[in-house]
C-alpha positions in Angstrom: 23.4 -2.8 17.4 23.2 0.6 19.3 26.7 2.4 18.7 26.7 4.6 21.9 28.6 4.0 24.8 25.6 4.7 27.0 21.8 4.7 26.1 20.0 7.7 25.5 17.0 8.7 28.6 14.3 6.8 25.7 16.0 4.2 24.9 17.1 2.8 28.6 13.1 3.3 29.6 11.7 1.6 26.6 14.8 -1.4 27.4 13.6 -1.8 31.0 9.8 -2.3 30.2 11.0 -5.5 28.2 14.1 -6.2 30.3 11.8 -7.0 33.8 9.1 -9.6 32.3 12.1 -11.3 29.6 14.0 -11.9 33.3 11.0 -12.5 34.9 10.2 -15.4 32.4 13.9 -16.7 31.3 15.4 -17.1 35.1 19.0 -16.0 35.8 20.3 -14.9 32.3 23.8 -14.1 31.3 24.8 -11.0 30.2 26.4 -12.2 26.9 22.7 -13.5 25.9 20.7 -10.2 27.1 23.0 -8.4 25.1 22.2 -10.4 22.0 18.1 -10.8 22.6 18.2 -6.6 22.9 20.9 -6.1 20.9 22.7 -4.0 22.5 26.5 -4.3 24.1 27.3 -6.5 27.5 28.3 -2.6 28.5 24.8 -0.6 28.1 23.3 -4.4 29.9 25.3 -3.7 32.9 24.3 -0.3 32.7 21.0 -1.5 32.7 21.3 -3.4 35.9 22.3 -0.9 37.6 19.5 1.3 37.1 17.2 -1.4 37.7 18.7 -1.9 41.0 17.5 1.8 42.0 14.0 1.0 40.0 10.9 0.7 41.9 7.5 2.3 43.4 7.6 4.1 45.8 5.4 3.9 49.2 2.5 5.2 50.4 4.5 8.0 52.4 5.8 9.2 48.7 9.6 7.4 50.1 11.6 4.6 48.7 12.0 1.6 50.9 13.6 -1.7 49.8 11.0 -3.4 49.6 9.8 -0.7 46.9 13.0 -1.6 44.9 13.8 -4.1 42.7 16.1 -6.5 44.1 19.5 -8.2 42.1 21.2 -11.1 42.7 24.3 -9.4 43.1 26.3 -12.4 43.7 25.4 -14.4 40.7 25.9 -10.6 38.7 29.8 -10.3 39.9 30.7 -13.5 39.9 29.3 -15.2 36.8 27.8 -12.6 35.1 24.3 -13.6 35.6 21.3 -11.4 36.0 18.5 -13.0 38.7 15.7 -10.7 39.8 15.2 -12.1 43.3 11.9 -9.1 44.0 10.0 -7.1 41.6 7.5 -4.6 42.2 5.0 -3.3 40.4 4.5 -6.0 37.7 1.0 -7.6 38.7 -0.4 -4.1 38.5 0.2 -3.7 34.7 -3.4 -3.8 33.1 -3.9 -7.1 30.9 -6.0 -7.9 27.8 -9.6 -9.0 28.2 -10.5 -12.3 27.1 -11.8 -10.4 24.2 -8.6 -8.0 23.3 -7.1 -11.2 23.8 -8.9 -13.7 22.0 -8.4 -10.8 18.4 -4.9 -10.7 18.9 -4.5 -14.1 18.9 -6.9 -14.3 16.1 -5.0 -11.9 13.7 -1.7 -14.4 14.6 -3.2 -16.8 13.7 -4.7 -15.3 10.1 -0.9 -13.9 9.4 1.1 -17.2 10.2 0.4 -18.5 7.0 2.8 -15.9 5.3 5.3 -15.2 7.5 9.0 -17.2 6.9 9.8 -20.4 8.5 12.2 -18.4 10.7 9.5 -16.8 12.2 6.8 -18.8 13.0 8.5 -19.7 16.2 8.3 -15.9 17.6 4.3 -16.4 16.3 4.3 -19.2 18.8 5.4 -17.6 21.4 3.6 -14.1 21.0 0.6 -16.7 21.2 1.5 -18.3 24.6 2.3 -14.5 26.0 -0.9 -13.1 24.8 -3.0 -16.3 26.8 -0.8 -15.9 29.7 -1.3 -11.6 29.9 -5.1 -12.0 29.8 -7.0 -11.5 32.5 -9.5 -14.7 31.5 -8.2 -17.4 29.2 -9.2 -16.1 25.9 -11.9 -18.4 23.7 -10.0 -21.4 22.1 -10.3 -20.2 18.8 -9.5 -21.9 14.9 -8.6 -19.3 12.6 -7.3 -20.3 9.2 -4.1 -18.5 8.2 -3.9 -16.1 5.6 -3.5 -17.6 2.4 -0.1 -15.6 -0.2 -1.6 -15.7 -3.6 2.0 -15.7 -4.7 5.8 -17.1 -3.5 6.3 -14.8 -0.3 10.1 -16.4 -0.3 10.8 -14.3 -3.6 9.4 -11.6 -2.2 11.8 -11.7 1.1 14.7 -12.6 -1.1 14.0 -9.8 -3.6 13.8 -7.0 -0.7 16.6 -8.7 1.1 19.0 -8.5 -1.7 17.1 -5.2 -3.4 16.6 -6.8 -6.5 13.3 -6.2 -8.7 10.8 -8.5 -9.4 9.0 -8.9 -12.6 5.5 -10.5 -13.4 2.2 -11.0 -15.5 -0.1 -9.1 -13.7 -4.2 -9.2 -15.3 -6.2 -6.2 -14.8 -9.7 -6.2 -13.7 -10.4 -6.1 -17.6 -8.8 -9.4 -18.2 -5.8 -7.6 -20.2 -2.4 -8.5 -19.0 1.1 -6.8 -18.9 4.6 -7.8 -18.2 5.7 -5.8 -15.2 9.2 -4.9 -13.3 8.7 -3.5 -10.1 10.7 -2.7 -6.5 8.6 -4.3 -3.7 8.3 -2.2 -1.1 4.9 -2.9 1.0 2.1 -5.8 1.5 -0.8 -4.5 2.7 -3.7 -6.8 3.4 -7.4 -5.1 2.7 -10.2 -7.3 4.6 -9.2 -10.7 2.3 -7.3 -9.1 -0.2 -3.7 -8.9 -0.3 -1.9 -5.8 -2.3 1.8 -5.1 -3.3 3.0 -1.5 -2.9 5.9 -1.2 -5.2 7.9 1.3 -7.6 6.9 0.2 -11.5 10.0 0.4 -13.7 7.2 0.7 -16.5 5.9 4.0 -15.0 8.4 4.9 -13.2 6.0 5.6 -10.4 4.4 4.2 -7.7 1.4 1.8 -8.4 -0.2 -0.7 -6.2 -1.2 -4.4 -7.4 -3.5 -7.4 -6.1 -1.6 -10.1 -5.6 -4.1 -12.6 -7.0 -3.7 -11.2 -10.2 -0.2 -12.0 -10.6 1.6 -15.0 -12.0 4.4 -16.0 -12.9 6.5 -13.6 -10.3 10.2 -14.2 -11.1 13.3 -12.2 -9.2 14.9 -9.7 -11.6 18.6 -9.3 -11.9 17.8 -5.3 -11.5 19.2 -3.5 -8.7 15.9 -1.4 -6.8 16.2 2.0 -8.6 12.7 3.4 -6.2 13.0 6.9 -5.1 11.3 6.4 -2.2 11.7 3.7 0.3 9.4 1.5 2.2 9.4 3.9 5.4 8.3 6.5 3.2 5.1 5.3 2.5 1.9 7.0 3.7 -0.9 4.1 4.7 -3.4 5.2 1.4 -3.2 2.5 -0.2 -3.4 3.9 -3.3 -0.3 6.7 -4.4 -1.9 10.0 -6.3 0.7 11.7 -8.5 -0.3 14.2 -11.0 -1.0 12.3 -13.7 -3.6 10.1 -12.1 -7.5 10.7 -13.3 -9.4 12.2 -10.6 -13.4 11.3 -10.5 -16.0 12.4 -8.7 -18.6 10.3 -7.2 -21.8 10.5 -5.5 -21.8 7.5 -2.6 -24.1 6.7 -0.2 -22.6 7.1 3.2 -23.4 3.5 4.2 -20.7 2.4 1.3 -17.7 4.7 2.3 -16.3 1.8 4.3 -16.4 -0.6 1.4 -14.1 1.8 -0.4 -11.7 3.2 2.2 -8.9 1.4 0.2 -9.1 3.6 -2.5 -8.8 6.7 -0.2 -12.0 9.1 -1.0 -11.8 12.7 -0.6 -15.3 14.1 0.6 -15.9 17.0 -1.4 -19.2 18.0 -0.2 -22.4 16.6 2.0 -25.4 16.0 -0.1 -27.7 14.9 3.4 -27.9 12.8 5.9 -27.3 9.5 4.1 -24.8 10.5 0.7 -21.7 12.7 0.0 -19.5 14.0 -3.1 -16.5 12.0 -3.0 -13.3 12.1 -5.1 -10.7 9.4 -6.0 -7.8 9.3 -8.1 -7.1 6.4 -10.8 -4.1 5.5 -12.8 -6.4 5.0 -16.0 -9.9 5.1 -16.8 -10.1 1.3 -16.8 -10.1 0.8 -13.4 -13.5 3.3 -12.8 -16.0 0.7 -13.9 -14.1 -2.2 -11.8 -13.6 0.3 -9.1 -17.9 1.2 -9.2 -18.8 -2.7 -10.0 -17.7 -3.0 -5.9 -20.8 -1.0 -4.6 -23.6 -1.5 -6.9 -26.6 0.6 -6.3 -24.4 2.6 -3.8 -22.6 4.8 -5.8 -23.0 6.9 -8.9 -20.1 8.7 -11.4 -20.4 12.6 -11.9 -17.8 13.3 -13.8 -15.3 13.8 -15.9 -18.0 13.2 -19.2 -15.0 10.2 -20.1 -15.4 8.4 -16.8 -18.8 8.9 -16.8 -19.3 7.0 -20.5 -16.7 4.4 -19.5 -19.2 3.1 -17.2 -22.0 3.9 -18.8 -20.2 1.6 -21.8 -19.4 -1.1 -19.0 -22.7 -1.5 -18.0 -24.3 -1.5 -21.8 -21.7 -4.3 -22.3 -22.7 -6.4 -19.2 -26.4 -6.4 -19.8 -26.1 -7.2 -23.3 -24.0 -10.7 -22.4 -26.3 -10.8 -19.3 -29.2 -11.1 -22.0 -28.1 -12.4 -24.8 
């Protein structure tokens, strides 16, 4: 709920560009229910009214004329405390998706209703129905399957609701796996991928975990002890601290969008079609899993321990491969 008696210049502008099409849409609306939707007080609602009342575009002369202003229904507004736009102006000019903008908005909807609470899927309905009826062409009737959660998103919500941790058995890419207690504090979804931003009791650090490699996720009875909260976080999806292993890579241009997860730092050009790039790991383990995702694309350059690792990987691999 906004605490001030009136609304500040930003917050009355960015109010009124969803205050026209809500009325627009709902019909007369009382004042007790726009104050709810925005959530703001029946007060700063009447306010708003009344600077909607001298809202409008003006001519072709550069003056206001009524016609140019939005009109209220001024009887309804004083005597029941209804708000009815009876003219608007300047709503058919706003610029509307393509049948293309439009058809991959309600595309990524439709890939992200899978995860999102019950309570929500009706507001993914109706961002749906908006985004057909804003397009300029009816969008492409298209299937999309939604987004499958490796894991119980509902302990997820309740754990960042009621900031408790979260512990699990998470398996690394070597097959090894570890008992963890973390604070959840961001999903982020990579291409098919979905990856849990968190603070690691453990390590008391930040680490990041794929979500199909963890079972058995249980809410903790530990309070979130994280340092840094959810706002804080930059979108590299993997945190560097100063522990962290940095390696240096040789990658062939055509591959730095297959690893634009992991947040590569060009060091230097090496021609037209490779570059020097460095990342950061938590451990050595993770290189050869990390190079096993562009094959043939990318080469290690150092350190001497990252480059053996793989070098070991590889030996390892080719031995079962021909055995």
């Amino acid at each position: 709920m906004v605490n001030t008696s009136r609304l500040e210049a930003s917050d009355r502008v960015t109010l009124l560009m969803s205050f026209v099409p809500y009325l627009l849409e709902h019909g007369p609306v009382s004042v007790d229910d726009l104050a709810q939707h925005f959530d703001i007080t029946t007060t700063q609602v009447e306010e708003l009214v009344q600077l909607l009342a001298v809202s409008g575009i003006p001519g072709d002369n550069g003056f206001y004329q009524h016609s140019d202003l939005f009109d209220i229904n001024w009887e309804l507004f004083d005597n029941q405390a209804q708000v009815e736009l009876w003219s608007h102006v300047g709503v058919e000019a706003t610029p509307k998706f393509s049948a293309r903008e439009a058809a991959a908005l309600v595309a990524g909807l439709q890939y992200i209703s899978g995860i999102v609470p019950d309570s929500d899927k009706e507001i993914i309905s109706t961002l749906l129905n908006k985004i057909s009826a804003g397009a300029s062409v009816a969008p492409e009737n298209l299937l999309i399957s939604a987004a499958e959660m490796p894991v119980d998103v509902d302990v997820l919500t309740s754990a960042v609701t009621s900031e408790r941790s979260i512990s699990f058995r998470y398996r690394n890419g070597q097959g090894i796996e570890q008992v963890r207690t973390v604070d959840p504090l961001r999903l982020d979804l990579v291409g098919p991928t979905w990856y849990l931003r968190s603070w690691c009791h453990d390590r008391q650090a930040l680490r990041t975990f794929r979500l199909d490699r963890i079972s058995e996720l249980e809410l903790s009875e530990q309070k979130f002890s994280s340092p840094v909260s959810a706002n804080e976080l930059t979108d590299e999806l993997f945190h560097v601290s100063a522990t962290d292993l940095r390696v240096q890579f040789h990658v062939d241009t055509a591959a730095l969008s297959l690893i634009s997860a992991y947040n590569p730092q060009i060091v230097s050009h090496l021609g037209e079609e490779s570059v020097a790039v460095e990342v950061s790991f938590a451990n050595l383990e993770s290189v050869p899993i990390f190079v096993a995702q562009v094959p043939g694309l990318i080469r290690v350059i150092s350190p001497s321990e990252a480059v053996s690792a793989v070098q070991e990987w590889a030996n390892q691999a080719l031995a079962s491969y021909t055995a």
